[in-house]
Backbone bond lengths (Angstrom), bond angles and torsions (degrees), N, CA, C in turn:
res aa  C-N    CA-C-N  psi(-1)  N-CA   C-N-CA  omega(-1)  CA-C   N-CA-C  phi
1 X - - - 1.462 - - 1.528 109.30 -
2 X 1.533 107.63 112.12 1.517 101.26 166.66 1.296 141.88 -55.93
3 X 1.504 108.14 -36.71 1.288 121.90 162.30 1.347 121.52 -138.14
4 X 1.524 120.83 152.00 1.176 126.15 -167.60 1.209 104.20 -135.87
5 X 1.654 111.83 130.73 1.280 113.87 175.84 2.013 109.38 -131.58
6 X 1.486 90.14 137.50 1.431 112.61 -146.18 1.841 100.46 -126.90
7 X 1.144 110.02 139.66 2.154 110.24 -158.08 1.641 71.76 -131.14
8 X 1.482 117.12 120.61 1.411 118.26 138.30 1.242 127.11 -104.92
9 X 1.299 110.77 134.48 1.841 120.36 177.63 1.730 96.90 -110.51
10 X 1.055 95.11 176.87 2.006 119.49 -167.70 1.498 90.64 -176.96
11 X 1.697 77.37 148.80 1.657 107.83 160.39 1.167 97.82 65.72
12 X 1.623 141.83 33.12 1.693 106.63 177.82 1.248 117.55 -70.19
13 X 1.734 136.14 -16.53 1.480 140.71 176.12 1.832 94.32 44.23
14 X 1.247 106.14 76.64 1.557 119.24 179.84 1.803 95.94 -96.68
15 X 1.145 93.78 135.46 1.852 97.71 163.52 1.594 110.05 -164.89
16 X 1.262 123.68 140.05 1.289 101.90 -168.86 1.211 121.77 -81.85
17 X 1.613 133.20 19.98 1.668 129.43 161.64 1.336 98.91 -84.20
18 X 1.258 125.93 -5.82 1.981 116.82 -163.72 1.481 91.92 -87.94
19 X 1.140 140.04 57.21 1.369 106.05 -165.10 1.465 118.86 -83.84
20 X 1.208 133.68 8.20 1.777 144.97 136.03 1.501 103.25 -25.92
21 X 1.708 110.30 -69.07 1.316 111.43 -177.14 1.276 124.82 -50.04
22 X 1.267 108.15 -37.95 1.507 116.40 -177.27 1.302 126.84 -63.88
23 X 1.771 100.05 -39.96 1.825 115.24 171.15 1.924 96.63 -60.95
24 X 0.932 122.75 -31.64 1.634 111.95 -164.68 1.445 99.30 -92.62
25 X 1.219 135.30 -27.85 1.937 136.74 159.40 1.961 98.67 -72.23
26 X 0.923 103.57 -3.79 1.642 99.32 161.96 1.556 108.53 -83.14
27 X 1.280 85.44 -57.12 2.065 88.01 -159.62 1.301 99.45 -75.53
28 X 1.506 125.46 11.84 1.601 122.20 166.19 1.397 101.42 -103.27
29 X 1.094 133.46 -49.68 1.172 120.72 167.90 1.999 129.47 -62.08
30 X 1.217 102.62 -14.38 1.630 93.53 179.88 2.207 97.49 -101.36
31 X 1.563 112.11 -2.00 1.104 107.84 155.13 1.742 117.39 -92.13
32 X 1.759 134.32 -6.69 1.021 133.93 -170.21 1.544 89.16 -92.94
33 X 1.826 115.27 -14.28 1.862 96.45 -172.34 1.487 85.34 -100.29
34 X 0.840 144.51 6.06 1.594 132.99 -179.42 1.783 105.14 -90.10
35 X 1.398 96.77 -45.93 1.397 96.49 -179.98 1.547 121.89 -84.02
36 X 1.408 124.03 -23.77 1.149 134.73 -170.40 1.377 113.84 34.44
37 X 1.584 127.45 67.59 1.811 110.22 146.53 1.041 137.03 -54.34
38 X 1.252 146.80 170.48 1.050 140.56 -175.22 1.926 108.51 -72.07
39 X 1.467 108.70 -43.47 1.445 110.91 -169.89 1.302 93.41 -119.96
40 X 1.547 114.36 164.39 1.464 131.22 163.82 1.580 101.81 -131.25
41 X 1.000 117.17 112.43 1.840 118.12 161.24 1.482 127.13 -95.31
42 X 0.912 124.53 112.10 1.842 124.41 -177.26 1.116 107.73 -95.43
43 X 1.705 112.56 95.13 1.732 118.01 -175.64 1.563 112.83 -49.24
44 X 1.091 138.66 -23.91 1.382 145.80 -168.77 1.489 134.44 137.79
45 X 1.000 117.96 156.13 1.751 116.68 -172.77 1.540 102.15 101.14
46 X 1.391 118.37 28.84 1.550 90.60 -173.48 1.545 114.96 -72.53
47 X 1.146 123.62 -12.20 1.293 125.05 171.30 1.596 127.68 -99.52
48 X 1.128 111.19 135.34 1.960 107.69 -177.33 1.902 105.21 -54.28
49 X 1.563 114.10 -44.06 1.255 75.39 -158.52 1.879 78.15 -166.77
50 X 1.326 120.12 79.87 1.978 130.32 -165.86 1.819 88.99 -60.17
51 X 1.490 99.99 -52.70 1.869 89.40 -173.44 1.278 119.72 -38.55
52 X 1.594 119.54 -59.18 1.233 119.90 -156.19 0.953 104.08 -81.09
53 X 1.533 129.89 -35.50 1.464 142.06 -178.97 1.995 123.05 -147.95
54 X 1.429 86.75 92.48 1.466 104.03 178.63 1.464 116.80 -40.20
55 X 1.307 112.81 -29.96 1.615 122.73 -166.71 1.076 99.94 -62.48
56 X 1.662 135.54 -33.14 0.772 134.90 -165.37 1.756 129.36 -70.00
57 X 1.295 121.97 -14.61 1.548 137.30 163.39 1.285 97.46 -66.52
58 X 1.515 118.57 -60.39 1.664 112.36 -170.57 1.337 107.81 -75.75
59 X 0.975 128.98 -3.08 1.769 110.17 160.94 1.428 109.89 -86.26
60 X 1.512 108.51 -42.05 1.947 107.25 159.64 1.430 125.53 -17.67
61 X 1.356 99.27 -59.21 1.376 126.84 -134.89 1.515 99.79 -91.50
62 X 1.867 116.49 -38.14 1.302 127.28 146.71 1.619 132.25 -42.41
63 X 1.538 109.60 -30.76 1.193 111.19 -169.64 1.308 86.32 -104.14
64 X 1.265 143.47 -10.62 1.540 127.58 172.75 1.480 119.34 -77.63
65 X 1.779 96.81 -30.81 1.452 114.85 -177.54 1.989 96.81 -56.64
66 X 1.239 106.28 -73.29 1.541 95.48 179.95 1.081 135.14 -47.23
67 X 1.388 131.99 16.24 1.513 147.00 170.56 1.880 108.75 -58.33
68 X 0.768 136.30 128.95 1.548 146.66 166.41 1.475 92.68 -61.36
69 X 0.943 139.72 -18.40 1.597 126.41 -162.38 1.647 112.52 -133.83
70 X 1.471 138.29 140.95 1.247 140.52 -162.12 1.867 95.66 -64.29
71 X 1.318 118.98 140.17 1.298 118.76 152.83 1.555 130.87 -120.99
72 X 1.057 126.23 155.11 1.261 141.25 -172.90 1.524 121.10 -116.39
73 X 1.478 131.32 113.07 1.308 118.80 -150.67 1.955 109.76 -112.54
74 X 0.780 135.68 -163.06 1.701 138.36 -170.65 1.847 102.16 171.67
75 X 1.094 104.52 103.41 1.653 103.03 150.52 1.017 124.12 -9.36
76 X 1.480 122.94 146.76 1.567 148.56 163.83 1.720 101.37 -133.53
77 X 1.686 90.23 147.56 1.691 94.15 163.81 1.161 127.86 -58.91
78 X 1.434 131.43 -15.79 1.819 151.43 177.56 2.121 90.83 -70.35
79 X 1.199 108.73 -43.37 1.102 112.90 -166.53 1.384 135.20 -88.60
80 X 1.355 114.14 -17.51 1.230 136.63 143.37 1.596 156.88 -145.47
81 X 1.571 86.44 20.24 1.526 112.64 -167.19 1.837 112.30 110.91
82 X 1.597 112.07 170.35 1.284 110.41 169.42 1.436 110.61 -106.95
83 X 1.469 89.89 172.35 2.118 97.28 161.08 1.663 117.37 -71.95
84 X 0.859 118.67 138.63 1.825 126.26 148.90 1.486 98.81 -56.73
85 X 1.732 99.77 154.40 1.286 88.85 167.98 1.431 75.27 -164.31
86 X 1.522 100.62 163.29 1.609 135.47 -166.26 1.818 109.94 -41.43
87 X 1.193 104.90 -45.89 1.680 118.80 -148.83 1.504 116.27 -120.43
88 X 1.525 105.32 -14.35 1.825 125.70 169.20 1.301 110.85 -102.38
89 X 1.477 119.47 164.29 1.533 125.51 171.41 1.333 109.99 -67.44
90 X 1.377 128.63 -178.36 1.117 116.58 -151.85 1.530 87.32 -116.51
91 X 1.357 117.36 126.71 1.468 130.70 -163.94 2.099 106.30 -51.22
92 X 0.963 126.06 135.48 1.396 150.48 -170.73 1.887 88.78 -50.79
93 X 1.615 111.46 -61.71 1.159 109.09 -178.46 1.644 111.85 -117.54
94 X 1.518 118.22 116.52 1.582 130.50 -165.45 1.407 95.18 -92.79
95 X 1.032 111.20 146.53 1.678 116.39 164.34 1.175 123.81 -72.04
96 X 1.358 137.68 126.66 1.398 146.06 -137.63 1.456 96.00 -147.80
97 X 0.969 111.13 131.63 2.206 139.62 170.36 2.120 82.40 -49.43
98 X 0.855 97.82 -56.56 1.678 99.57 -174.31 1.993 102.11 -33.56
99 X 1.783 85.29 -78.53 1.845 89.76 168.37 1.100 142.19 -31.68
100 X 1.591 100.28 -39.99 1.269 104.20 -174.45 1.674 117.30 -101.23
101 X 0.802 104.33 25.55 1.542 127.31 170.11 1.286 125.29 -121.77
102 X 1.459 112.24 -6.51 1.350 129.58 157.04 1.188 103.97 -83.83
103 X 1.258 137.28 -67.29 1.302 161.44 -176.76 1.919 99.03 -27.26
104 X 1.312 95.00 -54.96 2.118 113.52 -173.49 1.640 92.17 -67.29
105 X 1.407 111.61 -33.14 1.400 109.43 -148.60 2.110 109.48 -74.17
106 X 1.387 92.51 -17.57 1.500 119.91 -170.57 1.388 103.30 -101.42
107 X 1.843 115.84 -54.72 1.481 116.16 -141.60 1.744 83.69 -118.02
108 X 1.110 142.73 -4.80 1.346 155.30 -179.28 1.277 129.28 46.75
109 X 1.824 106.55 15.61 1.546 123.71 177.81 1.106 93.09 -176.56
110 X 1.797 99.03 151.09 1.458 120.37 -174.73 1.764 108.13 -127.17
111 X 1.419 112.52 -1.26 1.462 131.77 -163.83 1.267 105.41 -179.82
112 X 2.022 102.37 138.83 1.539 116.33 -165.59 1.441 88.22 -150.32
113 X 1.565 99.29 159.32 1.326 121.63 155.81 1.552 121.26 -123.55
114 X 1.115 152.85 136.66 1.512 149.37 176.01 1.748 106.27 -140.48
115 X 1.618 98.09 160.09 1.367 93.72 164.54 1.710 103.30 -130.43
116 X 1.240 98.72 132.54 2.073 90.67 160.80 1.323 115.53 -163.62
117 X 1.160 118.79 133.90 1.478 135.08 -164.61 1.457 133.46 52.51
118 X 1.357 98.94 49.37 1.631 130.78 176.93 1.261 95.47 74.37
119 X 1.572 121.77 42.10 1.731 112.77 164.59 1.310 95.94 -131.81
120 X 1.813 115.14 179.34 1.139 129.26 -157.77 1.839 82.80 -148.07
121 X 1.549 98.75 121.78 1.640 101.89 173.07 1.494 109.60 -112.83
122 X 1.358 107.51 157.98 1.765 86.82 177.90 1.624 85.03 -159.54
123 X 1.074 115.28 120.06 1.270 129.85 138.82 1.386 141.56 -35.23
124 X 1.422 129.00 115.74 1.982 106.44 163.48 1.024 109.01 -128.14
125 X 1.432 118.56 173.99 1.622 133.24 -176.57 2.042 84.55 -109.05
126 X 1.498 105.34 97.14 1.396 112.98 165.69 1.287 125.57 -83.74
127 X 1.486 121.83 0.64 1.621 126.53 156.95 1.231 121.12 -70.19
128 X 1.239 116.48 -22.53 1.672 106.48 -155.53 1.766 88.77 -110.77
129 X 1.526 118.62 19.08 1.180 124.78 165.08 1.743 123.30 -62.15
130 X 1.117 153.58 152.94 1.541 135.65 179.80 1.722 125.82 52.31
131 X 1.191 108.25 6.97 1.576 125.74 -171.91 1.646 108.32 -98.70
132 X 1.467 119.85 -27.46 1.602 120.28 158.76 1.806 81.42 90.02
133 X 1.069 128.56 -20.88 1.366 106.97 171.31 1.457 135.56 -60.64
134 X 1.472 97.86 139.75 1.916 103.14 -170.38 1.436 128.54 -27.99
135 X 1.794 89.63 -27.56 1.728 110.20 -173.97 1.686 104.47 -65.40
136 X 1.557 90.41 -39.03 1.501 82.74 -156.36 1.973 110.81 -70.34
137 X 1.458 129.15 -41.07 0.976 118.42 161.79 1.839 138.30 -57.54
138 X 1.486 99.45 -24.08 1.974 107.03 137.24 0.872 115.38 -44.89
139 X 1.288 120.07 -37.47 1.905 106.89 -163.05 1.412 91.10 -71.97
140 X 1.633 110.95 -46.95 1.609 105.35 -153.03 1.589 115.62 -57.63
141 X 1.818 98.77 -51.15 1.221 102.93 -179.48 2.110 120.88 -55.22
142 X 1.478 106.60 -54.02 1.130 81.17 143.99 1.686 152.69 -14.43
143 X 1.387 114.04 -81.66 1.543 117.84 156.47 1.184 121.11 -10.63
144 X 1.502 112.42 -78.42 1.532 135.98 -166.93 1.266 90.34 -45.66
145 X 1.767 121.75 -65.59 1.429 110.93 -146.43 1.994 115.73 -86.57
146 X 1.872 93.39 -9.47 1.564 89.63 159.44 1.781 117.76 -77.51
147 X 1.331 114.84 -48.27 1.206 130.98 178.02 1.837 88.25 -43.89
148 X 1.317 139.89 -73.21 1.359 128.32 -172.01 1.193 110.66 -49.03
149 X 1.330 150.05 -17.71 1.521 149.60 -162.95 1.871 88.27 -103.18
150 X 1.471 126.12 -30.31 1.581 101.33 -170.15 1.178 142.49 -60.02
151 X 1.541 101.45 -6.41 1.574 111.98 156.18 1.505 120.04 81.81
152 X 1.387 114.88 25.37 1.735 98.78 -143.35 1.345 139.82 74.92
153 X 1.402 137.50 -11.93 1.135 160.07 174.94 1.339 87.54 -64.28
154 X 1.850 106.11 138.70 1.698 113.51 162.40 1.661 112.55 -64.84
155 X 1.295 131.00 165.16 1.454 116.80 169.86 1.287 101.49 -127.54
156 X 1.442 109.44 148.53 1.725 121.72 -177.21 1.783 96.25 -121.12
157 X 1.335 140.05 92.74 1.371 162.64 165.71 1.650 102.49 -67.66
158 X 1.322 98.41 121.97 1.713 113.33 -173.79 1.483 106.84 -111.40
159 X 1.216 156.32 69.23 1.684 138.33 145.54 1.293 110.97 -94.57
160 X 1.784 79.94 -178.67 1.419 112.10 -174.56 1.507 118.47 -48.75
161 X 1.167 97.20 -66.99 1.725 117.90 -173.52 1.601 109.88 -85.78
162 X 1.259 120.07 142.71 1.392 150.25 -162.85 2.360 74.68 -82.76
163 X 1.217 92.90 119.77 2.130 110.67 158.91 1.755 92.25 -51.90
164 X 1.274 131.85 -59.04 1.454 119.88 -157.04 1.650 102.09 -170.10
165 X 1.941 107.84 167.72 1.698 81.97 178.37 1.368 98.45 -109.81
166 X 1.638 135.10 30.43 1.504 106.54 156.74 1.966 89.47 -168.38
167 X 1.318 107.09 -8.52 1.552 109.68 179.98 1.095 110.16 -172.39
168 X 1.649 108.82 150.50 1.700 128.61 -174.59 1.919 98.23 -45.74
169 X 1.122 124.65 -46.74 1.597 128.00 -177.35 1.280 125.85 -90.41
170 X 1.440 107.22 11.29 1.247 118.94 176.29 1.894 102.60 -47.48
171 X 1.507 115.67 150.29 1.647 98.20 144.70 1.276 105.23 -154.25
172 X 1.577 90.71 110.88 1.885 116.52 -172.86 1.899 88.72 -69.39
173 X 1.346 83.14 154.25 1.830 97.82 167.71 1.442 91.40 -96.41
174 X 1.253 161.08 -47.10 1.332 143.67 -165.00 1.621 92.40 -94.80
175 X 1.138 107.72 93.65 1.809 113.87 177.33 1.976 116.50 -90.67
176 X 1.408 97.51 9.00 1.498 110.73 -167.24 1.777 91.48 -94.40
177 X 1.461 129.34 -16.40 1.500 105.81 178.59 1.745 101.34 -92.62
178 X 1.146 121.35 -9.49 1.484 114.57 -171.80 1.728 107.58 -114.41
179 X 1.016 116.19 161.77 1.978 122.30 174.15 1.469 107.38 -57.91
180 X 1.150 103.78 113.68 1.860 109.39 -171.10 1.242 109.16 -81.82
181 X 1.045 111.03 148.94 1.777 124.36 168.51 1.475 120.86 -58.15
182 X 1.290 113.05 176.06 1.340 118.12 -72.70 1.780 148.17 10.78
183 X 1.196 102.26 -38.42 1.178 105.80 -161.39 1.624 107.45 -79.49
184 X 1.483 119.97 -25.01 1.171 103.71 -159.33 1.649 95.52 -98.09
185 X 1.329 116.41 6.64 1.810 104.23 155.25 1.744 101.16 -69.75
186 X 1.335 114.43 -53.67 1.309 112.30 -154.63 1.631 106.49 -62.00
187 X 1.705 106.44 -37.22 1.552 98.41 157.81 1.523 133.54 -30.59
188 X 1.384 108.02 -71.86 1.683 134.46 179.29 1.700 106.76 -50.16
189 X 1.404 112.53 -44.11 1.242 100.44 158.34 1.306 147.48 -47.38
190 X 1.482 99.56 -55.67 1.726 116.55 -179.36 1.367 91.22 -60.20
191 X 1.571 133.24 -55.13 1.527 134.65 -161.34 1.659 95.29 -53.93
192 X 1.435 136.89 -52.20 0.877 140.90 -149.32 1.360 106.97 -78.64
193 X 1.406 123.15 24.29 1.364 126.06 -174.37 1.817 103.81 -132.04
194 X 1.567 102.39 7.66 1.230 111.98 172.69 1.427 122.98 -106.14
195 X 1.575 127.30 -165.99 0.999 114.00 137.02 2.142 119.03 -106.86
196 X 1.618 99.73 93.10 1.205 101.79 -177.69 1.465 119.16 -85.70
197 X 1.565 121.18 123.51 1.476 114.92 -169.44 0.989 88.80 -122.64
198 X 1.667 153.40 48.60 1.565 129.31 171.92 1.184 104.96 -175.74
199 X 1.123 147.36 106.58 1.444 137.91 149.90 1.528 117.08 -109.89
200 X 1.710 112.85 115.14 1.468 125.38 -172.94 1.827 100.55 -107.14
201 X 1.583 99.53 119.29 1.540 100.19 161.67 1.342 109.74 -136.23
202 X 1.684 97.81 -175.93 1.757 99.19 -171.86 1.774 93.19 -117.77
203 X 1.412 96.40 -130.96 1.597 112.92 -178.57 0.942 145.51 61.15
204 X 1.952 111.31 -19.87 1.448 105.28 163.51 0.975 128.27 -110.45
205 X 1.496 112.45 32.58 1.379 127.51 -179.67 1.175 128.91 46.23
206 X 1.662 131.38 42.42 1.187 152.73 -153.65 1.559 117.89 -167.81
207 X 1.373 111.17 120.59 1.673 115.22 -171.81 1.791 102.73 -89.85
208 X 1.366 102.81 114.00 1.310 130.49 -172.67 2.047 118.05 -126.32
209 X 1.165 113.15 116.74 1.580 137.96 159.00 1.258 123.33 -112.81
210 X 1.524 90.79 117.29 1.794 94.68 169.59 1.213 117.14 -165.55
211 X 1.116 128.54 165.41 1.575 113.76 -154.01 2.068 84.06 -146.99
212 X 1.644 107.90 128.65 0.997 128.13 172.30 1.572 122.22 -115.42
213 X 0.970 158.30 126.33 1.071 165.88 -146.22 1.755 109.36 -6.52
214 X 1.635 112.96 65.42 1.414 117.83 177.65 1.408 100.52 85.34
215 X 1.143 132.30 -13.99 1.579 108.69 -172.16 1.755 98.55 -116.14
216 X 1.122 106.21 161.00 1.687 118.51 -155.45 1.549 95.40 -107.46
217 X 1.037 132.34 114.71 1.654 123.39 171.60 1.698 107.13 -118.02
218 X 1.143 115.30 122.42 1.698 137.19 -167.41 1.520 107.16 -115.05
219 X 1.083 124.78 89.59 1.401 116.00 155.95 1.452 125.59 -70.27
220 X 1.217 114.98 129.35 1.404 118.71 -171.93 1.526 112.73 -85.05
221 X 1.779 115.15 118.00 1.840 86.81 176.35 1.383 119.13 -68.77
222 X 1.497 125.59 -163.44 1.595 133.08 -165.22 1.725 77.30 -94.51
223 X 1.931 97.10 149.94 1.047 103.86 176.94 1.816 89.83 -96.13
224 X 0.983 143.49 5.45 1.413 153.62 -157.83 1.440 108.90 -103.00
225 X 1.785 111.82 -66.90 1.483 110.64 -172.31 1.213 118.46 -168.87
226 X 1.823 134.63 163.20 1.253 121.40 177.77 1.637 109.41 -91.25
227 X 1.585 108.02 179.99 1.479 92.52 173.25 1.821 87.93 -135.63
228 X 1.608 105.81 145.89 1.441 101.29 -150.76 1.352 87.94 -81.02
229 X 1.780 117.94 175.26 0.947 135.87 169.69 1.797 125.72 -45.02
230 X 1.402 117.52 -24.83 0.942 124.70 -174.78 1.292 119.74 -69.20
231 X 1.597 108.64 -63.81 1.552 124.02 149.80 1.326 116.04 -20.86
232 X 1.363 121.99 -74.99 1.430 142.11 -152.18 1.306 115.14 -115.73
233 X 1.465 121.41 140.18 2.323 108.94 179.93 1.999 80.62 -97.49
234 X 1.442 73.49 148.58 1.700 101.47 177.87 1.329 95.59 -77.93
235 X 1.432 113.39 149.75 1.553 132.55 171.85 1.341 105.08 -130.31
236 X 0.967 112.56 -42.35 1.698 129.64 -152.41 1.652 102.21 -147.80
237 X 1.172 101.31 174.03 1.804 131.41 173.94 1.564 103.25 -32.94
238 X 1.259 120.73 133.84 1.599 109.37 156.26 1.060 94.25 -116.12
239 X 1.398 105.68 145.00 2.091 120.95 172.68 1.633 106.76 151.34
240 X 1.272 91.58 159.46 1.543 98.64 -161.00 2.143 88.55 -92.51
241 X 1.351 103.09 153.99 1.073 117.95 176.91 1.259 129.28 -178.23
242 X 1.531 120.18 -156.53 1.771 109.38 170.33 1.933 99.70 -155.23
243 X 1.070 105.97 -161.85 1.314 94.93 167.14 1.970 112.45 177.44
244 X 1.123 101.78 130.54 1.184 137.78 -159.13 1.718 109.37 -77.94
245 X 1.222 115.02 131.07 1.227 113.13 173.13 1.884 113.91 -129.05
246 X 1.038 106.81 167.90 1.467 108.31 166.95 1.846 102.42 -151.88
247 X 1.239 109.68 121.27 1.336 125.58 -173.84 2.144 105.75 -114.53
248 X 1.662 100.55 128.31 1.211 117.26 -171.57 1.727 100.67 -123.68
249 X 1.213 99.93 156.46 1.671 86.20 -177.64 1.507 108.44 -66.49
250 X 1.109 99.43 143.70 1.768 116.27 -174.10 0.976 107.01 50.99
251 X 1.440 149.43 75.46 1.534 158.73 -161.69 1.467 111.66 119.23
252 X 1.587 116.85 155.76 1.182 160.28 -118.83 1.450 125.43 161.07
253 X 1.527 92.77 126.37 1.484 98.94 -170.18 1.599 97.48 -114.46
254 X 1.763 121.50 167.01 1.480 114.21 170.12 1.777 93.52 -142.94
255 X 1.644 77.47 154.56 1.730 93.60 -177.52 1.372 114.83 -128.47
256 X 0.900 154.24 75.84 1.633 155.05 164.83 1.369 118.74 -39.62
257 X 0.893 116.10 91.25 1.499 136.30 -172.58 1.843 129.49 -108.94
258 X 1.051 114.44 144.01 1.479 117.99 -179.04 1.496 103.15 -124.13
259 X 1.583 109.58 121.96 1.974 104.79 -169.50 2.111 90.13 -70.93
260 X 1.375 100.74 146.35 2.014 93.07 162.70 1.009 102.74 -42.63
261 X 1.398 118.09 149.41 1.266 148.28 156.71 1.034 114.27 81.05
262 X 1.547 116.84 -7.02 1.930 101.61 -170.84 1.545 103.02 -70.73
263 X 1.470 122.36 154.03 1.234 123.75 -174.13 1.837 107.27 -122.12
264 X 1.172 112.65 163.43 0.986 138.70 -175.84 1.357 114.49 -78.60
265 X 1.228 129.22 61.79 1.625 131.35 -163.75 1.453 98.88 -93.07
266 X 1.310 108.58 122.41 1.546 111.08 157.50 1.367 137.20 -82.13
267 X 0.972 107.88 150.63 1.388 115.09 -160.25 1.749 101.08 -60.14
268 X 1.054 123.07 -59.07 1.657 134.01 -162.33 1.647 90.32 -57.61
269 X 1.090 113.34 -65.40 1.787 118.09 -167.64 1.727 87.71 -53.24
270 X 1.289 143.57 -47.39 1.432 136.28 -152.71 1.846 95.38 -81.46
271 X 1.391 115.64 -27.28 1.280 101.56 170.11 1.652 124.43 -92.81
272 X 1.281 131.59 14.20 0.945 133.92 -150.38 1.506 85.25 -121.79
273 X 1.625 116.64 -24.97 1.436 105.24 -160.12 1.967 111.61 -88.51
């Protein structure tokens, strides 16, 4: 395939009492059959809230099933817990081998590798990062030994969590929206033995481009909802959306897109209702 064109969504937090959310994972899906890419990837969050209500992946997972187009899925903290991390309290809900075996048990992968149109994609499960669980050093070894098969191929890397918000040495005081340390040096490393040109994540509910030493990092906003300023400090764009790629060998194009009609639901008004 010469070219490949690939629609990522994040954050839909689908459950079936939200039904706001659901009208706006509509008007993404009757714009994903209009456009038909070849792939759809859902960086994570497909569910509002697996703790309180498990049902909530399999109603996800239903509305992903009716997609016209193949999808490919990746964890969110909604979806199986968060990371600990060094310098924050220790998140209310941790990611647990339990979760994430629920998570496989519904969505049937938590990490991928593919190749198409002289690229190399690879997926990770960025929760179960800093957690000391068995999973998480699988993941790594994994990595290494796909990353050794890429051959020269550029790589386009899909998670949850944003690597950093402007550099590898950054050190944010809210370290819970990005891949926490330790691990995410040891990440940047292994990557740095490639040729990595792309890293696409979701989660902080904010549409973000920027390009750091050759590599392109895209945060995807929630196709679900914003979270107002009060809650959250602005960095970037608030608005619900998705965003579109088309990949050629050795190049890549990006599209920032809003499907009609999706709306801008805030978070505070969506809990109040």
């Amino acid at each position: 395939m010469s070219q490949f064109r690939l629609t990522q969504i994040s954050d839909t937090h689908l459950a079936r009492r939200l039904t706001t959310l659901t009208e706006n994972f509509h008007r993404v899906s009757e714009y994903i059959d209009a456009t038909r890419p070849n792939l759809v990837i859902n960086t994570g969050d497909l569910a509002f809230d697996t703790q309180a209500s498990p049902d909530d992946l399999t109603f996800a997972r239903t509305l992903h099933a009716a997609l016209p187009v193949p999808c490919r899925y990746i964890p969110g903290n909604h979806d199986i817990g968060d990371n600990p991390t060094a310098e924050e309290p220790v998140p209310t809900h941790v990611a647990t081998e339990r979760d994430r075996q629920s998570f496989l048990s519904v969505i049937g992968e938590d990490r991928w590798r593919f190749d198409e149109a002289g690229w190399c994609f690879i997926g990770l499960n960025s929760l179960i990062m800093n957690t000391g669980l068995g999973c998480e050093a699988e993941q790594f070894d994994w990595l290494a030994s796909e990353l050794g098969r890429a051959g020269g191929k550029p790589v386009a890397l899909f998670i949850h969590k944003p690597l950093y918000l402007n550099a590898p040495d950054d050190s944010e005081l809210e370290q819970t929206r990005f891949v926490p340390e330790p691990p995410r040096q040891r990440l940047i490393e292994m990557l740095g033995a490639v040729d990595l040109r792309l890293v696409a994540s979701g989660h902080v509910h904010q549409r973000r481009d920027f390009t750091f030493r050759r590599v392109r990092h895209i945060w995807a906003p929630s196709a679900a909802f914003i979270i107002s300023d009060a809650k959250q400090e602005r960095v970037a764009l608030k608005e619900t959306g998705l965003v579109e790629y088309r990949f050629a060998p050795d190049a890549f194009e990006v599209r920032h897109v809003r499907a009609p009609g999706q709306a801008d639901i805030d978070l505070d008004t969506l809990l109040k209702n």
